[in-house]
C-alpha positions in Angstrom: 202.6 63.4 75.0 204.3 64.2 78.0 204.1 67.6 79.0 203.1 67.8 82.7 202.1 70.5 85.4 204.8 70.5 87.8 203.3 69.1 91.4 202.9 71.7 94.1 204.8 69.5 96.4 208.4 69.9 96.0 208.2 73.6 93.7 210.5 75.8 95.0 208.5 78.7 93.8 205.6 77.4 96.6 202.5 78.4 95.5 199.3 77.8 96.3 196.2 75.9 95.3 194.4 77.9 92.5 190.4 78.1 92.2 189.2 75.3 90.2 187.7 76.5 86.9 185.1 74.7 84.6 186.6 74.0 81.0 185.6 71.8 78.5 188.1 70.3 75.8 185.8 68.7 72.6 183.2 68.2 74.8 184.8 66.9 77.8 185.3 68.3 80.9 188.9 68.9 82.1 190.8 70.1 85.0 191.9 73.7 85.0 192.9 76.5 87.5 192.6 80.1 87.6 195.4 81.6 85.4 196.2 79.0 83.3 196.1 80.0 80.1 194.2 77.7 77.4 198.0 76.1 76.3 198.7 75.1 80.4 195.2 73.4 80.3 196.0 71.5 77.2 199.1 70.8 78.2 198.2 69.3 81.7 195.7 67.5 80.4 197.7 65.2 78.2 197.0 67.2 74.6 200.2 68.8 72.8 198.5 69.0 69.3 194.9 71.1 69.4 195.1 72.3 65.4 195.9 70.7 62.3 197.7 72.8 59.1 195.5 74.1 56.5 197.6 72.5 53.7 198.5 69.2 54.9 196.3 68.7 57.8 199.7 68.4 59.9 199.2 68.4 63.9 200.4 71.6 65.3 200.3 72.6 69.4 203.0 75.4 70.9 205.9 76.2 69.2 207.0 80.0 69.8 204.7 80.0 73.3 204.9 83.8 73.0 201.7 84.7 70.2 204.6 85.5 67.2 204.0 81.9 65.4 200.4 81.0 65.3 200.9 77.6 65.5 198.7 77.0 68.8 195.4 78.3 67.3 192.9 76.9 68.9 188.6 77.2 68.8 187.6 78.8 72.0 183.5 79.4 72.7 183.1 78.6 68.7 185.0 81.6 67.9 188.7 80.4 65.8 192.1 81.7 66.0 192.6 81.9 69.6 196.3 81.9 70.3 196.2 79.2 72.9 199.5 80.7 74.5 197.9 83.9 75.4 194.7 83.2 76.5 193.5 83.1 80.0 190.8 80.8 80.7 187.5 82.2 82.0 185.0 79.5 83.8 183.0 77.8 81.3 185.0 77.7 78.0 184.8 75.9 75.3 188.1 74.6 74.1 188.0 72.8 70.5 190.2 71.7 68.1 191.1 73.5 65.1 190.9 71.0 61.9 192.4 73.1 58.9 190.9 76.6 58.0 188.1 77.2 60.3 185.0 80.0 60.4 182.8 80.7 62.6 180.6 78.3 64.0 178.4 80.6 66.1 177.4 84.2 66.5 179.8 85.8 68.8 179.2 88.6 71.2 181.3 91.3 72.1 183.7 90.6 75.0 184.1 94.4 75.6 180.9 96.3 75.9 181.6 99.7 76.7 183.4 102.3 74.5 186.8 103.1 75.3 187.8 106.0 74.9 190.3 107.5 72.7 193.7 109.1 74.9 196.2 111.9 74.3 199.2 111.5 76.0 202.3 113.0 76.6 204.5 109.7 76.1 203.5 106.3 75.2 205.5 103.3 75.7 204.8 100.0 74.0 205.8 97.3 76.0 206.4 96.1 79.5 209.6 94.5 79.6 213.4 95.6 80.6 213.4 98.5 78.3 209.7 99.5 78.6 210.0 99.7 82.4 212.6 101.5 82.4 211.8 103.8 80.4 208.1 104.4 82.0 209.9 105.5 85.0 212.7 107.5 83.6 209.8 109.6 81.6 207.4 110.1 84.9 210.6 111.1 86.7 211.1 113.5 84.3 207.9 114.8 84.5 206.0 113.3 82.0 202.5 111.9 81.8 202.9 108.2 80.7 200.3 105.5 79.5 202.2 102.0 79.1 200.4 100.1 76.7 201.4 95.9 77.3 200.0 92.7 75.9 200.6 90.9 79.1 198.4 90.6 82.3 201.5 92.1 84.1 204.7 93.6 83.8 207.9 92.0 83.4 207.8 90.8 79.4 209.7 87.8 78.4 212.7 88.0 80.8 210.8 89.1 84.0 207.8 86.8 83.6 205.5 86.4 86.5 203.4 83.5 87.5 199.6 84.7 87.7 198.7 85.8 91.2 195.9 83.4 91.1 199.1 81.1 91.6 199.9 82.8 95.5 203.3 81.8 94.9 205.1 82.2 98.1 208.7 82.3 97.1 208.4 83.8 93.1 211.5 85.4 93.7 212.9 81.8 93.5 212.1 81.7 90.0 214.0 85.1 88.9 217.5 86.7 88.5 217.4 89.7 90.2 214.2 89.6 91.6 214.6 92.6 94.2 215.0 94.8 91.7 213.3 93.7 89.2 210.2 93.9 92.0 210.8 97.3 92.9 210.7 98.9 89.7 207.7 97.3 89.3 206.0 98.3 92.6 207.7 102.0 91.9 205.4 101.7 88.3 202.7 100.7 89.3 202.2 103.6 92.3 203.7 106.4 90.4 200.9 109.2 89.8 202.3 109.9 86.3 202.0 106.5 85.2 198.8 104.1 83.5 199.6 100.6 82.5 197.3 99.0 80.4 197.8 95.5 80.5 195.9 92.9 78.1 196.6 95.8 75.0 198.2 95.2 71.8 199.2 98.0 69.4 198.2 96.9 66.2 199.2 99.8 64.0 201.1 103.2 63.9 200.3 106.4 61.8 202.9 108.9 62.5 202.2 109.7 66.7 198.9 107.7 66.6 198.7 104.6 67.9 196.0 102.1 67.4 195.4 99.9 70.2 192.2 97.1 71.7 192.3 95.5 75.1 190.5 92.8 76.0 191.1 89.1 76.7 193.7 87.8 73.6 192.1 87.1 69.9 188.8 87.5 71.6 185.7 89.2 69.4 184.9 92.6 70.7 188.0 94.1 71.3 187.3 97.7 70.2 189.8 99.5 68.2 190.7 103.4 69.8 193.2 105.3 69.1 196.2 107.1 71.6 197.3 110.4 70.0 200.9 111.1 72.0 203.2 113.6 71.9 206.3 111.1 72.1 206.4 107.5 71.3 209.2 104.6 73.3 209.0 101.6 70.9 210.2 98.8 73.4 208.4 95.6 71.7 211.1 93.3 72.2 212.0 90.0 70.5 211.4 86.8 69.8 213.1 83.0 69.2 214.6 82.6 65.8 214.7 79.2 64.9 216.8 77.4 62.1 215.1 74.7 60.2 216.3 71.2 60.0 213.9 67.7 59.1 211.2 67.3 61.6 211.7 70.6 63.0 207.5 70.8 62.6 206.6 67.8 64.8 204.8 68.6 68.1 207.2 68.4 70.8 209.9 70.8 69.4 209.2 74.3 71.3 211.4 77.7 71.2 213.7 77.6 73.9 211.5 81.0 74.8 208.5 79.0 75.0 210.5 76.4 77.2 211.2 78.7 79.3 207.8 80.9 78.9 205.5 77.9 80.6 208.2 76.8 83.0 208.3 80.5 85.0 204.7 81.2 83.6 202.2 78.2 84.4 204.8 76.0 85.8 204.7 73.6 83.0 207.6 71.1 81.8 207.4 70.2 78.0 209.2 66.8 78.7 210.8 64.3 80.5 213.7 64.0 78.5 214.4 67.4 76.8 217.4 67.7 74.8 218.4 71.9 74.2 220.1 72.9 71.6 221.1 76.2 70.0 223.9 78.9 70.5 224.2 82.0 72.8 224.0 82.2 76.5 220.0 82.1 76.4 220.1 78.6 76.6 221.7 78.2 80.1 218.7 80.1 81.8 216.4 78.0 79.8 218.0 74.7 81.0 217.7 75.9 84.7 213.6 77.0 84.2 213.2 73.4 83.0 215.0 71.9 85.5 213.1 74.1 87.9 209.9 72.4 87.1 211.2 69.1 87.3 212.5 68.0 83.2 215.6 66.2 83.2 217.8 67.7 80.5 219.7 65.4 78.9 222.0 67.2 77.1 222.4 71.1 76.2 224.2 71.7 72.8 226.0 74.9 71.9 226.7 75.1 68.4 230.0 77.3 68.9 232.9 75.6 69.6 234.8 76.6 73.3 237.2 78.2 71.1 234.8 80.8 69.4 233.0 81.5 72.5 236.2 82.3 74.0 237.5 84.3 71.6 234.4 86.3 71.6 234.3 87.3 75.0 238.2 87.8 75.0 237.5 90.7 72.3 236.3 92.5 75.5 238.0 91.8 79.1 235.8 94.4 81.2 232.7 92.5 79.6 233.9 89.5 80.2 234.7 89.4 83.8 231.2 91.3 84.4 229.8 88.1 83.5 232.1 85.2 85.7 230.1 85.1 88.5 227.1 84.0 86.2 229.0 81.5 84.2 229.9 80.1 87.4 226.6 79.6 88.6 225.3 78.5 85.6 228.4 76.1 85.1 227.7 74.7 88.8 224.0 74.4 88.0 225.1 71.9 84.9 227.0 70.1 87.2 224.8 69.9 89.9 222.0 68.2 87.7 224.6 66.3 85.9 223.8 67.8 82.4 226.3 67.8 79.9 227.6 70.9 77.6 228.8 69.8 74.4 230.2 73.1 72.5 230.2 72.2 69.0 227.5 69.9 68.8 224.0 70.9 67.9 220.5 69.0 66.5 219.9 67.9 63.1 216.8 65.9 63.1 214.2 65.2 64.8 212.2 62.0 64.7 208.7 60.9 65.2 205.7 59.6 64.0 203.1 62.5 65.7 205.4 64.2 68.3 209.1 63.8 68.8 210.3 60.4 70.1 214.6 61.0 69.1 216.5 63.6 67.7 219.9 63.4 65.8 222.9 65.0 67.0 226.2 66.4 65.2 229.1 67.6 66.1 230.1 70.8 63.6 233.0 72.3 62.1 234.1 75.8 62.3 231.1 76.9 59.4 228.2 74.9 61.1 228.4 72.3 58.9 228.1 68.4 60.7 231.1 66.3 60.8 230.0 63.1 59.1 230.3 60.1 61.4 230.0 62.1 64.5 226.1 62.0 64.3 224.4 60.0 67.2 220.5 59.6 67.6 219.2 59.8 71.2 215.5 59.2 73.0 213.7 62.8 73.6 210.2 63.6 74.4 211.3 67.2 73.5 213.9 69.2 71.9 214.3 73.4 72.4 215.8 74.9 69.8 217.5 78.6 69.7 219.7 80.6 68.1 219.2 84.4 68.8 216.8 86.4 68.7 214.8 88.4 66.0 213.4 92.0 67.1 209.7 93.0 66.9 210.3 95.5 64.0 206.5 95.9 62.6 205.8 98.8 64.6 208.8 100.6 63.8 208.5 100.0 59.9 205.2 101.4 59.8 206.4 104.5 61.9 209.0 104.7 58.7 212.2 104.3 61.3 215.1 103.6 59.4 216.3 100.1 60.1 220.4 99.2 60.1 222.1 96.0 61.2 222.3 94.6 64.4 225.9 93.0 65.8 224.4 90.0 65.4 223.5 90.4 61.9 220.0 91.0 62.2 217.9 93.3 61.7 217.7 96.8 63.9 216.1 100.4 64.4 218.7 103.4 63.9 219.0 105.2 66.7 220.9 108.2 67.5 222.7 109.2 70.8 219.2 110.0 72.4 217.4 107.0 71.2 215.6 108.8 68.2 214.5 106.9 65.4 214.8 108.5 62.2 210.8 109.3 63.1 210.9 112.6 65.2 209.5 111.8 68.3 209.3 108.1 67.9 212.0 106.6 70.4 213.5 102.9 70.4 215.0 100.8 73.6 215.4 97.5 73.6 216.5 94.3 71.9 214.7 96.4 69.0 218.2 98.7 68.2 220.4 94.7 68.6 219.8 92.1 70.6 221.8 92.8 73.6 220.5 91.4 77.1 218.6 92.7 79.6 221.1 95.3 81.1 221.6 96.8 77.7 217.4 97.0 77.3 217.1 99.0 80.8 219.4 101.7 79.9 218.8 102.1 76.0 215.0 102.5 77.9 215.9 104.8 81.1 217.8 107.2 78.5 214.7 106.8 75.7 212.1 107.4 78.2 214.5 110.9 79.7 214.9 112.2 76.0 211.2 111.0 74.9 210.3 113.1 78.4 211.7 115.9 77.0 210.5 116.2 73.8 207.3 115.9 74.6 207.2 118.4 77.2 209.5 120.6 74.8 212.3 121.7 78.0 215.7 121.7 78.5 217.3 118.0 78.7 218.1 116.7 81.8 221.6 116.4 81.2 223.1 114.5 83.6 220.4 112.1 83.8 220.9 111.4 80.4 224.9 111.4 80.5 224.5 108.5 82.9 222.3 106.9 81.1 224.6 107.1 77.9 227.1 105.5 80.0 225.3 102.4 80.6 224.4 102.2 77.2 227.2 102.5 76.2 228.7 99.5 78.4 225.7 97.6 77.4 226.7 97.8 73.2 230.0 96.5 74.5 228.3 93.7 75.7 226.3 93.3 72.5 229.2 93.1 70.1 231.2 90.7 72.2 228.4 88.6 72.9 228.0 88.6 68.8 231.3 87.2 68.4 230.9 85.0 71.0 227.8 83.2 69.2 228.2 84.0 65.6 225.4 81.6 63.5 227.4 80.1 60.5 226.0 79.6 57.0 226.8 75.9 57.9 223.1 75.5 58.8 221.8 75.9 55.5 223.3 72.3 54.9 221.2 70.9 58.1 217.8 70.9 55.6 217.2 69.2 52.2 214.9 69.9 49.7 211.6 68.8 51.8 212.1 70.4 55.0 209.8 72.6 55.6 210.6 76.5 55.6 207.7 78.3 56.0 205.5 76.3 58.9 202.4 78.2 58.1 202.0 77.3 54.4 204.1 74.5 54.6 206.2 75.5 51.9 209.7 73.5 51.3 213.1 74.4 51.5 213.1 72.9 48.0 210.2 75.1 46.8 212.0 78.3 47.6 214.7 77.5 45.9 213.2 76.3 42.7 211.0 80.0 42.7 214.1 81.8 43.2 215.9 79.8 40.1 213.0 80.0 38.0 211.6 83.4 38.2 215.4 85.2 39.4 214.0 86.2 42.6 216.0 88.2 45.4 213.2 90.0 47.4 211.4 88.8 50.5 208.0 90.2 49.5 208.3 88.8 46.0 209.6 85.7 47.1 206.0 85.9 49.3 203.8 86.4 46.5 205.1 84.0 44.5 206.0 80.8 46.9 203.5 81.9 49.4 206.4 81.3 52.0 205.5 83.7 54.3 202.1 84.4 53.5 200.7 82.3 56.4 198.7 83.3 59.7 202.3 84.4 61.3 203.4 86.8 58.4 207.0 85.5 57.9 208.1 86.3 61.7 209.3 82.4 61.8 210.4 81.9 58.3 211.5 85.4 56.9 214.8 86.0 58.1 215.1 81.9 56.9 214.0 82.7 53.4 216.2 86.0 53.1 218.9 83.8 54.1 218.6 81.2 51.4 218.4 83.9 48.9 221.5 85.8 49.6 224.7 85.3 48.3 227.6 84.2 50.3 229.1 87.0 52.6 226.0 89.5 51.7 223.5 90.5 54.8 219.9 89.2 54.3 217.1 91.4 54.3 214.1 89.4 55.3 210.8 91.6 55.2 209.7 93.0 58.2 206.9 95.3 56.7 203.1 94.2 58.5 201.3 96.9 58.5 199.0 95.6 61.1 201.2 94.2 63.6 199.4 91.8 65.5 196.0 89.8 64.7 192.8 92.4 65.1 189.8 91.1 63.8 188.1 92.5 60.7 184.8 93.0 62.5 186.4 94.7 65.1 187.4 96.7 62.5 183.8 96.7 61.2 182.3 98.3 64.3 185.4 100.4 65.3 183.7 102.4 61.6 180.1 102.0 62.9 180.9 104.2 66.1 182.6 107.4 64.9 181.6 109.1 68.4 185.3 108.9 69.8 185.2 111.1 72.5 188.8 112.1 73.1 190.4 112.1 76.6 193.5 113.4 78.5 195.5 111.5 81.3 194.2 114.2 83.6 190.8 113.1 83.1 191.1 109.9 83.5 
């Protein structure tokens, strides 16, 4: 184990000393702070396994540190499931570990004891991040009542993550790109008198405009189902990690480079001592400077693209790439600075262990991903963070029966027209949602969704000019998208990084070789079959890890994969929630005015 709380003394983020919080970890008591969430406290305390697999009984701590992978379930106050990630602590918890399939233990009361009641609003964004901010304002701006509905305690999503302000960070800005204006949009949200952010909400399901939402502390019992009727809808749910398997990809101690990156700005928390990064796209260079920001000494940071491909990529597009020098060069200087090597070309293989990662085997690749034998070299890790793009949060969308296309990088995307529509009427898209595309790309596609969703739900004339600009930026921001594709193409190569018993599918635990022999035997092509009949997929996280993995191994050479995207419920709600939510048909219906 050596994931650590960065010292106050020396952060250059500065904050303060936190209130001291009574926890308990199997019946000990541990050290914890105000706004650490139940992860942080493990973490600090020495623990990076808390749950072992149903199947195999296999150890299992954080992996995507963002809620999508369920591997950090933990028991908290005898109540299971509780994705350690996104759980605050409250003084006195319980925190136990989770041994296989667990119920119950104890009778559980409801953590939310007052109705809440039902809304109609005019627009209603999902999500708080780059594309949901943006498009908050641009929708009050335009006259618009807007509720923003967020999983998060506060706004910023992945790429603008705060620290908790039980932290009193003096200097958080020191932890951000762009923090001025990052800050102002969000002190311009969260006084606007058309605007309510509700933080702590998930969206668990869509029915046409209807949205079905809870709010209440993460996983917890008692979050009450109600339902927001709206006149328009701004999907901006984001993405997260997608990660490519290879052998010992499953051991503790190999983390997303989003979840990397996720405790170093958010709870200030270093996975390692020695952490080797690996992956391909320009992700990676942030996430090297957030662990090296809270004290980690990188070792190496492995692009799987060779110089050549990246520079081709970003040559298809001059204007795009100069618009990016000035960060290269600060990233670049940054490398140097902390002495950490790049090696284009080179990427992780294997990782090696006994109960968490203690080495990890490194290749250099040809041109299709594939290693170059006798360039492989093992080196000593404590951790290894692994990415290679990103995979949108499409559940919502699906169920909203928005018509998905390809992304530039080959993933899957909502179709949007030149207004942001989804083939839905009235159900709007921003974000890395239509292609993964940065953050600059995310705030336009959400200033020009939330000025068109405006408008539709208020049924007047378009703001044209508004939304001319905003097509602009858009516009500049695809640009961005497609080059940045071509600069960090992912190469059937990888496919040859596994063998038959890597795992695939980290819920089930279901083999590389396992998929392979269902598809061979029973002539399978399809996600969902695939599913049923392997069970790959079928875990707690619903194929987000594994899908796109699976559809990959099942398509032909040179033919897109289709991995399945279709949850109907979207993220986890409890089934007594769901119980009670039937029990209490007295929703009382509500306006913003009221409110």
């Amino acid at each position: 184990m050596t994931a650590y709380l960065r010292p106050q003394a020396g952060d250059p983020a500065e904050p303060g000393t936190p209130t001291s919080v009574d926890v308990t970890v199997d019946g000990r008591p541990v050290a914890a702070h105000a706004g650490q969430t139940v992860a942080a406290v493990l973490l600090a305390n020495g623990r990076d396994t808390w749950r072992t697999t149903r199947v195999n009984e296999r150890p299992r701590g954080i992996f995507c540190g963002i809620g999508a992978c369920q591997d950090c379930l933990v028991t908290l106050n005898g109540l299971p499931d509780i994705r350690a990630c996104q759980r605050t602590i409250t003084s006195g918890d319980t925190i136990t570990t989770q041994t296989g399939a667990t119920l119950p233990t104890t009778p559980t009361s409801p953590t939310v004891s007052s109705p809440v009641r039902a809304r109609v609003v005019e627009v209603v964004v999902v999500g708080a991040g780059p594309a949901g901010v943006a498009a908050a304002l641009a929708a009050a701006d335009a006259g618009a009542q807007v509720l923003v509905v967020d999983s998060g305690r506060a706004v910023g999503g992945q790429y603008n993550r705060q620290l908790p302000t039980e932290f009193a960070a003096q200097r958080p800005d020191r932890l951000q790109h762009e923090w001025k204006a990052f800050a102002e949009q969000r002190d311009r949200l969260a006084d606007h008198p058309r605007i309510t952010y509700l933080p702590d909400t998930s969206v668990w399901a869509i029915e046409g405009l209807r949205l079905w939402a809870q709010t209440g502390p993460a996983d917890a019992s008692g979050r009450q189902p109600f339902p927001i009727d709206a006149l328009s809808v701004v999907l901006a749910a984001g993405a997260y990690d997608r990660v490519l398997p290879f052998p010992g990809w499953d051991l503790p101690g190999v983390y997303t480079a989003g979840a990397a990156q996720a405790l170093a700005k958010g709870q200030r928390i270093a996975v390692g001592r020695k952490v080797l990064v690996a992956g391909t796209g320009p992700f990676l260079l942030p996430v090297a400077e957030s662990l090296v920001g809270v004290g980690a000494h990188v070792v190496a940071l492995l692009e799987a693209n060779t110089l050549t491909t990246v520079r081709k990529g970003w040559s298809t597009d001059a204007l795009v790439a100069s618009s990016k020098l000035r960060e290269a060069v600060g990233y670049g200087a940054l490398l140097a600075r902390h002495r950490i090597p790049l090696r284009h070309g080179w990427t992780v293989i294997a990782a090696h262990g006994a109960d968490h990662v203690e080495a990890a085997t490194i290749a250099r690749l040809d041109s299709d991903w594939r290693p170059i034998r006798g360039s492989e070299r093992r080196i000593e890790v404590d951790a290894i963070c692994v990415g290679f793009g990103f995979t949108a949060n499409l559940e919502l969308a699906v169920s909203a029966g928005c018509t998905l296309t390809t992304g530039p990088d080959g993933g899957p995307a909502v179709a949007v027209d030149a207004n942001q529509q989804t083939s839905t009427s009235g159900v709007f898209a921003a974000g890395e949602l239509t292609g993964i595309g940065g953050a600059a790309l995310s705030t336009a596609e959400g200033t020009l969704a939330g000025t068109t969703a405006a408008h539709h739900a208020l049924t007047t004339p378009a703001d044209h000019a508004r939304a001319t600009d905003a097509r602009g930026d858009v516009e500049r921001g695809r640009r961005f998208a497609v080059a940045l594709a071509r600069a960090y193409p992912v190469r059937d190569g990888w496919k040859s990084w596994s063998t038959a018993d890597t795992l695939v599918c980290r819920c089930e635990e279901v083999t590389r070789g396992q998929v392979e022999a269902a598809a061979q035997e029973r002539g399978l092509d399809d996600g969902r079959a695939m599913k049923l009949t392997s069970r790959a997929g079928l875990g707690m996280c619903q194929g987000r890890v594994c899908s796109r993995t699976v559809a990959a191994l099942l398509a032909a050479p040179g033919e897109v994969p289709k991995p399945t995207m279709k949850r109907p419920i979207a993220v986890p709600v409890r089934l007594r929630d769901l119980a009670n939510a039937e029990e209490s048909p007295e929703t009382v219906l509500d306006t913003m005015e009221e409110q």
